[in-house]
Each structure stands twice: as structure tokens, then as C-alpha cells.
C-alpha positions in Angstrom: 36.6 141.5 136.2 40.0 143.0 136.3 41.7 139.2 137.1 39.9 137.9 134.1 41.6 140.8 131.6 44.7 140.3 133.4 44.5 136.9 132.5 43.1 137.6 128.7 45.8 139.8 128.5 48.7 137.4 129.5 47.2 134.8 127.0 47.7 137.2 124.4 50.8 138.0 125.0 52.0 134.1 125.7 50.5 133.7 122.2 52.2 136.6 120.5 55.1 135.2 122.3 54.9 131.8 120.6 54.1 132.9 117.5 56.8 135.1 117.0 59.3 132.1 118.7 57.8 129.5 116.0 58.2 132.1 113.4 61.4 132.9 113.8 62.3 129.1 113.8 60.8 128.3 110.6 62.7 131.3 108.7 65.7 129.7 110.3 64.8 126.4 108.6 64.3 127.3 105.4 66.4 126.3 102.5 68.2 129.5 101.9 68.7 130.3 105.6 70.4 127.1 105.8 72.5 127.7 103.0 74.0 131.3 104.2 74.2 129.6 107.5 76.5 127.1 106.3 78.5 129.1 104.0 79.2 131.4 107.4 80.4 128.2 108.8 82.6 127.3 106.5 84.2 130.9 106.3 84.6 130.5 109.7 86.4 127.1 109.3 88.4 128.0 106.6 89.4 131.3 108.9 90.4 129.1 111.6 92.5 126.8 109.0 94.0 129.7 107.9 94.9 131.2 111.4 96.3 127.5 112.1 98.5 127.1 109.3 100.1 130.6 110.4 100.5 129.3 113.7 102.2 126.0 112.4 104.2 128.4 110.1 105.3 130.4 112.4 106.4 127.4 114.5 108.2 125.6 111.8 110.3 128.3 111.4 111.0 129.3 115.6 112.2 125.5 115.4 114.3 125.6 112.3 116.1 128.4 113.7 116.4 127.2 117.2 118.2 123.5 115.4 120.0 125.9 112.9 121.6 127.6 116.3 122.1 124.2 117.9 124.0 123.0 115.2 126.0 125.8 114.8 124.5 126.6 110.5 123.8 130.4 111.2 127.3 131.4 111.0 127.7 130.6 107.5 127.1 133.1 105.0 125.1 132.5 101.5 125.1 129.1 100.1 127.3 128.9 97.1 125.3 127.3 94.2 126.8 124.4 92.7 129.2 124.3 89.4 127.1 124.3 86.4 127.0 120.8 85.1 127.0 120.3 81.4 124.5 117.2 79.6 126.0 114.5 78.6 125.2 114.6 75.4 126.9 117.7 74.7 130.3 116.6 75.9 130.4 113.5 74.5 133.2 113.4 72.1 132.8 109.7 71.2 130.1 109.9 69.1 129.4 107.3 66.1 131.1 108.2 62.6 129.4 108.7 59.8 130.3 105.6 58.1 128.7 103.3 60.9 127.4 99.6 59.9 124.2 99.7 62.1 121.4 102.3 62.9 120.8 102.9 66.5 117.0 104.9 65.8 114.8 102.2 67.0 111.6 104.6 65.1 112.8 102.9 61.7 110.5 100.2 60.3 113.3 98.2 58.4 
């Protein structure tokens, strides 16, 4: 008697088991667990990316500075900017007088 309810009883609970387990997988497969599932994916990977571009950051600039020592450029202070350059069109002194035979406006029909 008492090995047949031992045995009733492990059934039971090897199917409340399995039921659960089977359960559990099918909420895993539906449509909107598979969506937040991927979205937590791709936060993850776009974490990572992010961590990564730091790193290569970070990197870029240990190297810069280790070449900028090599080469002897940190002892120089601020870079001076450049004269200011005027346009061309603004200095040119040689323009056409006022009189001139032929148009240069290549918009005119005529």
C-alpha cells in the first residue's frame, strides 16, 4: 500500500514538474516575450558598443600622446591660428569698367 502512494505521489509530482517546465517554456515563446527579450539584447549590445568605443577612445588618445612625446610636440604652447585671409573677390582691384563691350552674366538670354 504505502509503495503504491509513494509511487502515486512521485507521478504527481513528476507531472506538476513538467507542466510547470512546459509552461514556463511556452510564455518564453510567445511573441511579446520574444520581443522584450530582444530589446534586452540589444541594450546589452549597444552597452557593450558603447563601453568599447570608450575603450578605443581612451586608447586613441594614450597613443596620440605617447607620439606627441616621441616627437617632441608637447613642448609647444597654443597653436597660433592662421592670418585671416581675405576673398578674392573683395581685393580685386581690376575689376571691369563700366563702359565694357561684352557682358560676362551667362543668365542673359540675348
Amino acid at each position: 500500500m504505502f509503495r503504491r502512494t509513494f509511487w502515486f505521489t512521485a507521478g504527481a509530482a513528476a507531472g506538476v514538474w513538467a507542466t510547470t517546465k512546459v509552461n514556463r517554456k511556452l510564455k518564453q515563446l510567445t511573441p511579446e516575450s520574444l520581443a522584450a527579450q530582444a530589446a534586452n539584447k540589444a541594450i546589452e549590445a549597444g552597452h557593450k558598443l558603447k563601453d568599447f568605443a570608450f575603450d578605443v577612445r581612451d586608447g586613441m588618445s594614450q597613443r596620440e600622446d605617447e607620439l606627441n612625446d616621441a616627437l617632441g610636440l608637447n613642448d609647444q604652447g597654443p597653436p597660433e591660428l592662421p592670418p585671416q585671409r581675405r576673398l578674392a573677390a573683395i581685393e580685386n582691384h581690376h575689376s571691369k569698367p563700366n563702359n565694357a563691350k561684352y557682358s560676362y552674366n551667362r543668365n542673359e538670354d540675348h
